[in-house]
C-alpha positions in Angstrom: 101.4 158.8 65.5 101.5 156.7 62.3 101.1 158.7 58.9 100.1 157.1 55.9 100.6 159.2 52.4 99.7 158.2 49.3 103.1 157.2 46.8 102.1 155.6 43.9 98.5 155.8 41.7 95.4 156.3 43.8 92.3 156.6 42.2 90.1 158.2 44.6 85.8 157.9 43.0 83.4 160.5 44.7 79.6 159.6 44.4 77.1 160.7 46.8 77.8 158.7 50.1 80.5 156.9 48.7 84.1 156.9 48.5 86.1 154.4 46.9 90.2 154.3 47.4 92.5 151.9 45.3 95.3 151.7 46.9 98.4 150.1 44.8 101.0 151.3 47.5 101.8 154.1 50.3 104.3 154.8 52.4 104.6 153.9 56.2 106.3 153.9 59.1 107.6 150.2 59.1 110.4 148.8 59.4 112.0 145.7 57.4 115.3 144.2 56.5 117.2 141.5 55.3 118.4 138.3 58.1 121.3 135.8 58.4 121.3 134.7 54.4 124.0 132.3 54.8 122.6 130.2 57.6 119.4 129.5 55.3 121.5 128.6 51.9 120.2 125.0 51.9 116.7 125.3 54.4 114.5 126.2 51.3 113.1 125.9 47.9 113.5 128.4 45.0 110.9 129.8 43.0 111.6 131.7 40.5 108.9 133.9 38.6 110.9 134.1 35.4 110.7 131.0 34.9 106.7 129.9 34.4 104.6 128.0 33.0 103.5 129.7 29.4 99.5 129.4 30.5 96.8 131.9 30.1 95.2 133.2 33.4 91.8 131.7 32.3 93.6 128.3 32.2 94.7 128.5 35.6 92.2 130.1 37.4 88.5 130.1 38.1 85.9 133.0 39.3 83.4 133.4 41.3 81.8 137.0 42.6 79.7 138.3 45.7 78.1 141.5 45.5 78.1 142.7 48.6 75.0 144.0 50.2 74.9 148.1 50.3 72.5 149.7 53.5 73.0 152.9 55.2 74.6 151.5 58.1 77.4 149.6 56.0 78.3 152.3 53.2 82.3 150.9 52.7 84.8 153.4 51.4 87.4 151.2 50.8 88.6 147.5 52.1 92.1 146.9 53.1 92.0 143.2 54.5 89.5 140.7 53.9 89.3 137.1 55.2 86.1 135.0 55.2 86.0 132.7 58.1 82.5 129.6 58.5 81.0 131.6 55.3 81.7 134.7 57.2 83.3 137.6 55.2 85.3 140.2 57.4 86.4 143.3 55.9 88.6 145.9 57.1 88.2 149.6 56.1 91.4 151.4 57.8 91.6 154.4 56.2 88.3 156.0 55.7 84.9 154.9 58.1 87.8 152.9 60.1 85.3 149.9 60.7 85.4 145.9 61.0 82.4 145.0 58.6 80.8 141.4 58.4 79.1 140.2 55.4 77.7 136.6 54.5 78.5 134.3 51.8 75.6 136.0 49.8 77.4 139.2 50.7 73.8 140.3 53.4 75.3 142.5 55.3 75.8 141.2 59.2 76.9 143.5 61.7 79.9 145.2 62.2 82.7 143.8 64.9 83.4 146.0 67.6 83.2 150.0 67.1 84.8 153.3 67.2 85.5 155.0 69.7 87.9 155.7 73.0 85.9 153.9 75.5 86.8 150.2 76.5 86.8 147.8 73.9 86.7 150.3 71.6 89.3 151.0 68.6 90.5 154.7 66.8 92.7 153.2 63.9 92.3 149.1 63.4 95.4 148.9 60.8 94.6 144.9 60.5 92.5 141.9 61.8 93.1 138.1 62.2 90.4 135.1 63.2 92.0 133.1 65.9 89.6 130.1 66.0 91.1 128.6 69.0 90.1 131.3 71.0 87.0 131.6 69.1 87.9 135.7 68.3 88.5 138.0 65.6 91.4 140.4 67.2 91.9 143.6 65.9 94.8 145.9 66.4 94.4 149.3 67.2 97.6 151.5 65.6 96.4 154.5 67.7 96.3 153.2 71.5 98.4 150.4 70.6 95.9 147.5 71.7 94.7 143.9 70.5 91.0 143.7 71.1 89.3 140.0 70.7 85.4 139.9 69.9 83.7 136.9 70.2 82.8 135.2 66.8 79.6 134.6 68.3 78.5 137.9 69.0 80.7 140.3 68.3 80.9 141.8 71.1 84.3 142.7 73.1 85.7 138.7 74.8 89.3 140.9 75.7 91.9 143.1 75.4 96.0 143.6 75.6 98.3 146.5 75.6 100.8 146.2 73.1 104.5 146.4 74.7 105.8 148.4 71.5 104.4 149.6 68.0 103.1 146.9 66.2 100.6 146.8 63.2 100.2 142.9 63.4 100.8 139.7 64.9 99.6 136.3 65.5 99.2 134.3 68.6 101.1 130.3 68.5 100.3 127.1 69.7 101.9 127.6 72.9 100.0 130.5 73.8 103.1 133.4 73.3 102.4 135.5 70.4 104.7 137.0 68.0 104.4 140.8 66.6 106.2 142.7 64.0 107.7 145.4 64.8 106.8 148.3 63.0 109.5 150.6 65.3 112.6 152.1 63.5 114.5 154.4 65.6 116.6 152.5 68.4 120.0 152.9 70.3 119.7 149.3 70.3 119.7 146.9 67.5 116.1 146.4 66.2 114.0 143.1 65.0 111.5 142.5 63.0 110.1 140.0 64.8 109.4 139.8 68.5 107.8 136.6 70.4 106.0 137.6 73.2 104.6 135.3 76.5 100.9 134.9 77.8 101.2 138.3 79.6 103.0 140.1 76.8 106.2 140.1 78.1 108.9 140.5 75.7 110.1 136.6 75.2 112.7 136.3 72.4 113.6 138.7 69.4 114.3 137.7 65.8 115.2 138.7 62.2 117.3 141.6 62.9 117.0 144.6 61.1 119.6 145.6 58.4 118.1 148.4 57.0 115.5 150.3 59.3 113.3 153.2 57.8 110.3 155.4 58.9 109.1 154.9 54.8 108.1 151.7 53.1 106.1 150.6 50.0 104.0 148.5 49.5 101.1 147.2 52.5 101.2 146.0 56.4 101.0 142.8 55.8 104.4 141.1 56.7 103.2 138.4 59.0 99.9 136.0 58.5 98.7 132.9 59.2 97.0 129.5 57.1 95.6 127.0 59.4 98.4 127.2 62.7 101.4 128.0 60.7 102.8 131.4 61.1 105.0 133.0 58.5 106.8 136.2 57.8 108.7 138.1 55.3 110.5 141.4 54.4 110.3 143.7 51.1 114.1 143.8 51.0 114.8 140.2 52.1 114.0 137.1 49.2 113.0 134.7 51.8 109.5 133.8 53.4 110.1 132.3 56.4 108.1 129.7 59.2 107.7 131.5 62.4 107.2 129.3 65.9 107.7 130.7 69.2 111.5 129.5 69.5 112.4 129.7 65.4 112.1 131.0 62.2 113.1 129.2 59.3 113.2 130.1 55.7 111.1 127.7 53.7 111.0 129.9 50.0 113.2 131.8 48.5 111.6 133.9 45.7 113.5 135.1 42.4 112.6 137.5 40.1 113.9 136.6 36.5 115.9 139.7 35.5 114.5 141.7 38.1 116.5 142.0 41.5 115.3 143.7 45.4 117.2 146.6 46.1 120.9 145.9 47.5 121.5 146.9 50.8 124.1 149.6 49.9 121.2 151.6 48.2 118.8 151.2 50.7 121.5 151.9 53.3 122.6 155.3 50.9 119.5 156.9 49.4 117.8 156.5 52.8 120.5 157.7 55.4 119.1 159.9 58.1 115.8 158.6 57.8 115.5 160.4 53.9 112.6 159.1 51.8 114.4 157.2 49.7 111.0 155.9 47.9 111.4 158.2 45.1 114.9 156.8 44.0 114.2 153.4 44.6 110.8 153.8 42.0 112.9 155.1 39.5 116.4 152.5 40.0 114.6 149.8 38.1 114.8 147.7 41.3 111.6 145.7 42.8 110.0 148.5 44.8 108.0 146.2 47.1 106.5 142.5 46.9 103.6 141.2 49.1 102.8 137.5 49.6 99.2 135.9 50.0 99.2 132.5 50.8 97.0 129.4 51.3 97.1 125.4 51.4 97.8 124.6 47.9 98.8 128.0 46.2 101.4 131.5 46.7 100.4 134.8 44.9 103.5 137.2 45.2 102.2 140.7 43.5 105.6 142.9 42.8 105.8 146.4 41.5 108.9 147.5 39.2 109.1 149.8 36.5 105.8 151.4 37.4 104.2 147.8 36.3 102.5 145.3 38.5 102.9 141.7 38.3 101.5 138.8 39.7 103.6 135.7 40.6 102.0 132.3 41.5 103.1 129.4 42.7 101.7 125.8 42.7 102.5 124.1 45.9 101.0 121.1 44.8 102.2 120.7 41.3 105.7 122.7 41.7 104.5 125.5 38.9 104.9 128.6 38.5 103.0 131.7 36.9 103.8 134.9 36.3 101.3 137.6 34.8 101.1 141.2 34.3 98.1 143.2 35.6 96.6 143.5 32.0 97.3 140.1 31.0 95.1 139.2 34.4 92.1 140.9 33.6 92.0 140.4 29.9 92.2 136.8 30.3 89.5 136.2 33.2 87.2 138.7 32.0 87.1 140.6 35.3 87.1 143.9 34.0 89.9 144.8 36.9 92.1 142.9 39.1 93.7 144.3 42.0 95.9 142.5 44.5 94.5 140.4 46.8 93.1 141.5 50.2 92.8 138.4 51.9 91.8 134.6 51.6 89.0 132.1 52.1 89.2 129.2 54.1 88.6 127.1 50.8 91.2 128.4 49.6 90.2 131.2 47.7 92.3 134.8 46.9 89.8 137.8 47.4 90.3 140.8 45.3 87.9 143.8 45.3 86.1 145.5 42.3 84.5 149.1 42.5 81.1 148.7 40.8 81.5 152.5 39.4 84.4 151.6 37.5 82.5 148.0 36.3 79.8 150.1 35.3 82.3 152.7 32.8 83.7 149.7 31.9 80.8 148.5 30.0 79.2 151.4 28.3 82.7 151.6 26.8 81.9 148.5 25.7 84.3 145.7 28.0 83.3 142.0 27.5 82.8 140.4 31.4 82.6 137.1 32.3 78.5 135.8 32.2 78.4 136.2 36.3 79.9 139.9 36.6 78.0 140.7 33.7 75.1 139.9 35.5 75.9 141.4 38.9 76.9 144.6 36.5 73.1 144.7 35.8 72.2 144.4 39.1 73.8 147.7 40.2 73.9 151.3 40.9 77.1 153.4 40.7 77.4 154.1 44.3 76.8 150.4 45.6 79.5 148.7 47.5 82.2 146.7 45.7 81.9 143.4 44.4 84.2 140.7 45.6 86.3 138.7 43.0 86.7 135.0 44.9 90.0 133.7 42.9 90.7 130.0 42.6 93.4 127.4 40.7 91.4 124.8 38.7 
């Protein structure tokens, strides 16, 4: 059974139907580790977020918003993943209604993809979602009965299902038709993996990035594996490398820096969290980076990191080789937003999506926040217990 519990601030907003749960963090059973650091020294570029570009936010980015549509049968307690696929916006709720939602590029609300339930086709816990269009699917993992279901992009309805050979959260199908999973298991007599590639009939295939550190407690979100276009990539909180995944490789193509900041050594992982002991609460206060996440697509890299009970936001430029780094404040200040939160997913025009509670818009402005002239107006629009809006986040 997977337990999540809440470990850093969570802001939980009760009004009438509604529940709305900002997660900045919690702790998991996943497990992640550093791989082979000497074999990659010359395989990838460096980018280093303290060393940026002296820019304002406002400068860099542009925003657009959706409000999305709020109807009995599509009250959201919180989103945990979003992706937007053919002006189709798919939005995960894995904590609370537990529910695949799909909204248009107006935000009209859809239909929802799959449902609960035990029966065939049917999922208890999705913890994550990805659209394959190749197989023309969104597949949803099911923590619970460890499963991947595919529904049809067309309909919705179930097109079919695996059984999972071991606990996995996520995972991505390749070119050649294998899949690769991470593996979220950290208890072993064997030496464990991060990564394992798996054959048409999910057969275990190959195994790769092996696990230096393995723990039933993690900060920070599932998302360690993801897709832009075909290209698969993966990462770890403890290691500094995001790496290109294919069904025979993985090969390091980044490695992130972090100014004066530094991920936790493996001697302190490997001491504060022998025998399986939370080590989460030493690690928050060791002035170490306590977890980073990576969202990626075609021309830009957003790598949020916590440290020192602050958030920042590091960005990098594909395109033009530069790099930002902004605090949380300095974010929503700057773009008028009146909250930023770490992204949730992309667009396929290359767009970050990041969620705002309209509640806390609304307090917001009677305490008198400026917004940008496009919130403002969606601010005006709604009622405290309407569904979020979506921030669409976008280099100039």
């Amino acid at each position: 059974m997977i337990v999540y519990a809440n470990i850093m601030r969570t802001k939980i907003l009760v009004s009438g139907m509604k529940i709305f749960v900002y997660l900045f963090g919690f702790v998991m059973l996943l497990a992640s580790c550093t791989s082979s650091k000497k074999e990659w020294e010359n395989a990838r570029a460096s980018i280093d977020f303290g060393q940026c570009e002296s820019v304002e936010p406002i400068d860099v980015f542009s925003t657009s918003f959706v409000k999305l549509e709020t109807a009995d049968d599509c009250l959201i307690a919180s989103i945990t993943q979003a992706e937007e696929y053919e002006g189709v916006f798919y939005l995960l709720d894995a904590f609370i209604t537990r529910t695949v939602y799909a909204f248009d590029k107006q935000g009209k609300f859809i239909g929802t993809v799959g449902r609960k339930g035990k029966g065939p086709g049917e999922y208890v816990i999705p913890s994550s979602f990805f659209i394959d269009a190749r197989l023309g699917a969104v597949c949803v993992i099911d923590v619970e009965q460890q499963k991947l279901m595919g529904y049809s992009l067309k309909d919705y309805r179930l097109a079919f299902e695996h059984k999972l050979p071991f606990s996995s959260m996520s995972m991505r199908f390749m070119d050649d038709g294998t899949a690769v999973l991470y593996n979220q298991e950290y208890k072993s007599d064997e030496p464990l993996y991060n990564l394992i590639v798996v054959d048409k009939d999910f057969k275990i295939k190959k195994r790769m990035m092996e696990q230096e550190f393995a723990s039933g407690y993690k900060m920070g979100m599932t998302r360690k594996l993801y897709s832009v276009g075909n290209v698969v990539s993966a990462y770890t909180h403890q290691s500094p490398f995001l790496c290109r995944v294919s069904s025979d490789t993985i090969m390091p193509v980044y490695e992130f820096k972090f100014g004066d900041y530094q991920l936790p050594p493996l001697d302190f992982l490997q001491k504060e969290g022998s025998n399986n002991r939370n080590y989460i609460p030493a690690l928050r206060e060791s002035g170490y980076i306590n977890y980073y996440e990576v969202y990626e697509n075609e021309r830009m890299l957003c790598v949020p990191y916590y440290v020192d009970k602050t958030m920042f936001y590091g960005w990098y430029d594909k395109k033009r080789s530069k790099t930002y780094n902004y605090k949380l404040d300095e974010m929503t200040s700057s773009l008028k937003s009146g909250s930023f939160s770490t992204p949730i997913g992309t667009t396929s025009d290359g767009k970050f999506i990041s969620l705002l509670s309209t509640e806390q818009l609304m307090s917001m402005k009677e305490n008198g926040m400026d917004f940008v002239e496009e919130l403002e107006r969606l601010i005006s629009q709604s009622k405290e217990d309407d569904n979020p809006i979506l921030l669409l986040l976008k280099e100039k």
